[in-house]
N, C-alpha and C positions, 0 to 999 in steps of 0.2 A: 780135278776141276771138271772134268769130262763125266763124272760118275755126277757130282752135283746137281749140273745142269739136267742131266737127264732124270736123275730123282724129284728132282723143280718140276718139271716137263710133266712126268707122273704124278705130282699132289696135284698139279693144276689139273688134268682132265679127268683125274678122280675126283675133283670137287665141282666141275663142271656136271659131270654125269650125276652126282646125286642131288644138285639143285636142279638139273631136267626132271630126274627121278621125284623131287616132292612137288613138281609143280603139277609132274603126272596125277602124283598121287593126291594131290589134295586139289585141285580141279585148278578151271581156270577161272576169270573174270566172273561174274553176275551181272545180269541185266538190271538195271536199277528199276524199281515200279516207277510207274507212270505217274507224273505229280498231275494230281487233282484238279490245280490250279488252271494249267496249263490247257488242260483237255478242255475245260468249262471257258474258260477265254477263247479259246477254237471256235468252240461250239457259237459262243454268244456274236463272235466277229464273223458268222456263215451264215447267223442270222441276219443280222443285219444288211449284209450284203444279197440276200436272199430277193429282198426288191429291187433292185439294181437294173436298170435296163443292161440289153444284152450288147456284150465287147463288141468291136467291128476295127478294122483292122485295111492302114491304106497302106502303100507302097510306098517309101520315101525315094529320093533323089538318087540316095546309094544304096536302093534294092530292100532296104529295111524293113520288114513290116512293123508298122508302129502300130498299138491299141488306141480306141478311144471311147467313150463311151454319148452316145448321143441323149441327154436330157430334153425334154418338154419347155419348152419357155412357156412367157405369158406374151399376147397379144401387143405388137409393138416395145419388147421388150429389145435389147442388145443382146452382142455375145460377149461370154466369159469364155476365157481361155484356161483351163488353169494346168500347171505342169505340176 
């Protein structure tokens, strides 16, 4: 019983060591290429944003700094809020 387990014991870490051994040997992961899509969507949502007045940023109640961004109105217009 005692001779069993231990020959158990030894297939398992001889089949451990040679699946380390082909991961060695045949590499690890690939970076996948960069999808096209992706980059060009980037691209075109920096542009846009590229006229954007500039963030500013207040203190809230509990220390927070929150962004906002301050738009141009027109003359006698209101304000929008928008979250």
């Amino acid at each position: 019983m005692l001779r069993r387990l231990i020959t158990g014991l030894v297939v398992v870490a001889v089949l451990g060591a040679l699946v380390l051994a082909g991961m060695i040997a045949f590499g690890g992961p690939v970076t996948p290429p960069v999808n096209a899509g992706l980059a060009k969507r980037d691209t075109d949502i920096a542009a846009r944003l590229a006229d954007q007045p500039a963030s500013e940023t207040f203190k809230a109640r509990d220390g927070a700094a929150l962004a906002f961004r301050r738009y141009p109105g027109t003359a006698g217009g209101g304000v929008a809020v928008l979250v």
